[in-house]
N, C-alpha and C positions, 0 to 999 in steps of 0.2 A: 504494500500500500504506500503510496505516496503522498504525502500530508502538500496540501496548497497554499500553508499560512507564507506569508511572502519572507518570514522570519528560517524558516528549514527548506526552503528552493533549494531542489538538489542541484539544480542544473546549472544555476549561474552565483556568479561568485560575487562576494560583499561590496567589491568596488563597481563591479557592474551594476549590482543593482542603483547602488548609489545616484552609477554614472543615469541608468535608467530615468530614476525618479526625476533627479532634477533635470534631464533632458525635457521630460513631460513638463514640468512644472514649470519650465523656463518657455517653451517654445512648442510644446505638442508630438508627441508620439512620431519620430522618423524613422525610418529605416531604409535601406537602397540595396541592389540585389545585382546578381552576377543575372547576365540575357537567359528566361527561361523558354521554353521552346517556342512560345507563341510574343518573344516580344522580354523587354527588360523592366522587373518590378521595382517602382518608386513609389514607398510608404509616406506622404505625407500628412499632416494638421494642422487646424489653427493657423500661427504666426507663423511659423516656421513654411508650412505651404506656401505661402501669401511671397515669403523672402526669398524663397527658391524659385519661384518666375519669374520676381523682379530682378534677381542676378543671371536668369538665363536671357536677359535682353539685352547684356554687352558683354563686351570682346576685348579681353584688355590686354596690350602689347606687356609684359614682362619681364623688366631685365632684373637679374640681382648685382649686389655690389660687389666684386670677384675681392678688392681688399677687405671690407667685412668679414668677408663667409671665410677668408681662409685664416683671420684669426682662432686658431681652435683654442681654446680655453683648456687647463690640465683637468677636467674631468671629463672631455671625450666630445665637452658642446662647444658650442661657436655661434658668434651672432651671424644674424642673415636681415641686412636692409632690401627691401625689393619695393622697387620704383614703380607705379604704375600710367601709364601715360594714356588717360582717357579718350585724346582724343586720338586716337591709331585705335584702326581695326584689322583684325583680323579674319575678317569674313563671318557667313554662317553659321550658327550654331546648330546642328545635326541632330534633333531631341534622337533618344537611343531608348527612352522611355514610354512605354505607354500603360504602366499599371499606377492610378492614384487610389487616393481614399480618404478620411476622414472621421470624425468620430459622430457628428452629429450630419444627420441625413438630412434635416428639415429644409438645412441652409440653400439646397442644391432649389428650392423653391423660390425662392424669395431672388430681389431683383438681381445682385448682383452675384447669389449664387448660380444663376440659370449665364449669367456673363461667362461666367469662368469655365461653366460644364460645357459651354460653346467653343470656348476658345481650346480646352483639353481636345473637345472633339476636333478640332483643325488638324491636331496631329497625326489623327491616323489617317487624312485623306492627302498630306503631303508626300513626297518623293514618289519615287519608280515604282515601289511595291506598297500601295496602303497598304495598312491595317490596322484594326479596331484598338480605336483607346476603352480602357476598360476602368472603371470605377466602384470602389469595396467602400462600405458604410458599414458602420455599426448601427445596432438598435432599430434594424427594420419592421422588428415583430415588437419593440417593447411597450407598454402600455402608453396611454396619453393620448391628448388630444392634437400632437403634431406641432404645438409649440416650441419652436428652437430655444436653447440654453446649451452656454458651454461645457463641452462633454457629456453630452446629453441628446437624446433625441426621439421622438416616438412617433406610433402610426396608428394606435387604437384598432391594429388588425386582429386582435379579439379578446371574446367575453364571454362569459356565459348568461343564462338565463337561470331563474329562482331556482329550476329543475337541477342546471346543471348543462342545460342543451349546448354547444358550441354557437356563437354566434360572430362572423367574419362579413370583414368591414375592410375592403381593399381601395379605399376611397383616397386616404393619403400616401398608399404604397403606388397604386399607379398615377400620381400625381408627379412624385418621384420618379418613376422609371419612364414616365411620359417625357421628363424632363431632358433623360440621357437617351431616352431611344428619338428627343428633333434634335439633336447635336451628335444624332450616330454615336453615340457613346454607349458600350454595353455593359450590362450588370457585371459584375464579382459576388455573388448574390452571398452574404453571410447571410446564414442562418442563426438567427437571433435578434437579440437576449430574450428571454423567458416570459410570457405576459404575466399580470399580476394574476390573474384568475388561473393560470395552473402553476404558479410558485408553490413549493412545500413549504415557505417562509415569506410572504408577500411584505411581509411590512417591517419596517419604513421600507420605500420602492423607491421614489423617485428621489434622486438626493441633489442639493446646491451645493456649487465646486466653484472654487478659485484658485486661482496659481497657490494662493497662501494655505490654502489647506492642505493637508494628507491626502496624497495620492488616493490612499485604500479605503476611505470617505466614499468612492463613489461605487463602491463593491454594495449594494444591497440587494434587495427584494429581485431584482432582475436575474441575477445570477448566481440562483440556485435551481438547482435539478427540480423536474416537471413532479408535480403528486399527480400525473398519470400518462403515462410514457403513450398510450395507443392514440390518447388526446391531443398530443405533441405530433404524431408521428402524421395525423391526420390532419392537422392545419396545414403542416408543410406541402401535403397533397394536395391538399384542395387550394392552397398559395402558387402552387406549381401548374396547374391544373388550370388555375385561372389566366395563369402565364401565357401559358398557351394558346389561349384560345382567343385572349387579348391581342398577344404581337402574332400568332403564328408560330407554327416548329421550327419552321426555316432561321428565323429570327432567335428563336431560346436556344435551339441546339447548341448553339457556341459559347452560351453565357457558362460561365465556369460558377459551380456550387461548393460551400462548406461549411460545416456546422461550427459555429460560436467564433470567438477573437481570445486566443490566448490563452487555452483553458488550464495550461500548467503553472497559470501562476492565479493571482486573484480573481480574475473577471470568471471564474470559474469555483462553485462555493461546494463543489460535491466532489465525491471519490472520483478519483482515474476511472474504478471500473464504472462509474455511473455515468461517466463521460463518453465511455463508448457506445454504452446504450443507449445516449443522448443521440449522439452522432446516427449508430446504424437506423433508429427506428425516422429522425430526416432524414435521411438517404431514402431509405425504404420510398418514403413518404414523397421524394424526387421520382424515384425510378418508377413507381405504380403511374403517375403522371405522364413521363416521358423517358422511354426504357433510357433512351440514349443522350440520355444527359451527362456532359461532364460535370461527376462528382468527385470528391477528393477533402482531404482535410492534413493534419488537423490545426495547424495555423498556430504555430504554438508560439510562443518567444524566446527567439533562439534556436538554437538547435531544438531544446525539449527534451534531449540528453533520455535518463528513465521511462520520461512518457512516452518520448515518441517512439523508443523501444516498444515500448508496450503494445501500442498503436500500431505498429507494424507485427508485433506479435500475434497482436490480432486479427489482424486485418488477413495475413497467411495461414495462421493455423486455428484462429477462434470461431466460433461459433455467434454468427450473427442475432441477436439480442430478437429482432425484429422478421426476420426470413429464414434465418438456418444456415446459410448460405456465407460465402467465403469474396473478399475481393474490395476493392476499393481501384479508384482509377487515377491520384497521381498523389504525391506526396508533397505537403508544402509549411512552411515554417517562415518565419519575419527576421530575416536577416539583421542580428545586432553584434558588440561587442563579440568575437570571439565565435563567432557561428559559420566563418569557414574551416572549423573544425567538425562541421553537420558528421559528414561522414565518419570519422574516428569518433566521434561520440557514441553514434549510434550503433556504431560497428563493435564495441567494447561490450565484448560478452557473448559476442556472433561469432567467432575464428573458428568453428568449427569449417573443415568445408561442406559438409551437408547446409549447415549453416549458408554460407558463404552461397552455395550452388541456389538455397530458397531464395533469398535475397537479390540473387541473380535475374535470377525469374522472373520474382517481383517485380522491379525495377523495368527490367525491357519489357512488360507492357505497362506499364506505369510513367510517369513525370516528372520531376523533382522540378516543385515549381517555389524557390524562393520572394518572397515578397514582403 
């Protein structure tokens, strides 16, 4: 068992977390990724989004100062002066990106969000070979009435009735994806956070956040495992289902699916193994909809080290929660501090070559899609 208090994180280490929090705190959740098959993943939010465009619209000539740099200092550093000379260009800048994201969804509505999802959308229709910019949100399923707040965000995609009946409301979820599907932008569809009406702990849900608070302030009511997994497993289909029938196959087929944001650290309030059962019965709840959807998970932070062992443990030799059935179709994790070590992390405790030969398998038909 693996414990998710952000204090015993098996997987990253105390300065990274650090480095993490006040990354958040300071500027919004980043992360940037090696090119995955369909295109190169850039995690941004917040401030930090907003300063990573505005630096992507100049070109700055660069010299450093060669007497500077070759002062080396006796412990091994050396200063470095570098000149920047604004007005020299250097041409074009070539985006090699087209995965973003975000933490709250509501914003992509409102004026100047539907600006930006426009202009993300230019990217993919530029150069010799388009192809699709893609866009990952948080908190597409989490309760509320679709009012934006920082780190925050909801869709009131369901509820129940006195009985208990399910009740789905895709009114501000295709408002959203209306948004990205007239700027040609396509979903990165997270599956999530948890509504308040199938939380095993709903309350407090909806939490107020500022840079000046604890990160782990915004861990509530959202994210905790479902108090009924076939209830869960059935919104996602009938969310998928609706999908469909809204844009069309042709159109969903490509959208890339996966369940929750990070589950091996806070944004996740249950056991590892609850988490898979999270996962299989949305997936389930994708493929009943559209066999051939691309699914995959589990989008961990970081490598994911234990979990995502697990995860693949699973995913080759477990027993599906929701079908019986064995498989997932690409493997993906948010490239931070220390996570082109994926491979040796995950691999620690595989050397078998039986081992080595399943993993093999896996993998060629599978994706490792960094983001």
């Amino acid at each position: 068992m693996i414990s998710n208090n952000s204090d015993s994180w098996p997987d990253i280490t105390v300065p990274e977390k650090r480095q993490r929090t006040a990354a958040l705190q300071d500027a919004g959740a980043i992360s940037s990724a090696l090119l995955p098959p369909r295109g190169c993943g850039v995690r941004l939010s917040s401030s930090a989004f907003i300063l990573s465009l505005c630096f992507a619209q100049y070109q700055f000539a660069i010299a450093a100062d060669s007497s500077s740099a070759s002062a080396v200092a006796t412990n091994g550093s050396f200063p470095v002066l570098i000149h920047v000379d604004a007005s020299q260009s250097k041409g074009e800048l070539h985006p090699i990106w087209r995965f973003f994201g975000a933490d709250e969804p509501n914003y992509a509505t409102m004026r100047n969000g539907k600006k930006l999802i426009s202009e993300l959308g230019l990217l993919g229709v530029t150069g010799t070979q388009p192809k699709p910019v893609y866009f990952r949100a948080h908190n597409l399923l989490t309760s509320g009435d679709g009012t934006a707040a920082f780190k925050w965000g909801s869709t009131g995609a369901y509820d129940e009735d006195s009985s208990g009946k399910p009740i789905y409301n895709w009114k501000i979820l295709d408002e959203i994806f209306d948004t990205y599907h007239q700027s040609d932008v396509k979903p990165y569809v997270e599956i999530g956070f948890m509504p308040k009406a199938l939380s095993t702990k709903p309350d407090p849900y909806q939490h107020h956040w500022g840079p000046r608070n604890r990160y782990d302030e915004i861990f509530t009511g959202w994210a905790y495992p479902p108090n009924d997994y076939k209830k869960w497993g059935d919104l996602v289909f009938e969310w998928t289902k609706h999908c469909v029938e809204k844009y069309g196959r042709a159109e969903v087929e490509p959208w890339y699916w996966e369940v929750w944001n990070e589950p091996n650290i806070g944004y996740w309030k249950g056991t590892p193994q609850e988490f898979l059962k999270l996962h299989d019965y949305a997936i389930d709840g994708v493929r009943r909809a559209l066999p051939t959807a691309n699914v995959g998970g589990a989008d961990t932070a970081g490598s994911g080290g234990r979990f995502t062992r697990q995860f693949l443990e699973h995913c080759l030799n477990g027993t599906n929660f929701a079908t019986g059935k064995i498989g997932t179709h690409w493997i993906s994790f948010h490239s931070m501090p220390r996570a082109h070590r994926f491979i040796q992390t995950i691999m620690s405790g595989w050397e078998s070559p039986i081992n080595c030969a399943r993993l093999k398998t896996a993998f060629a038909s599978s994706r490792l899609i960094p983001n």
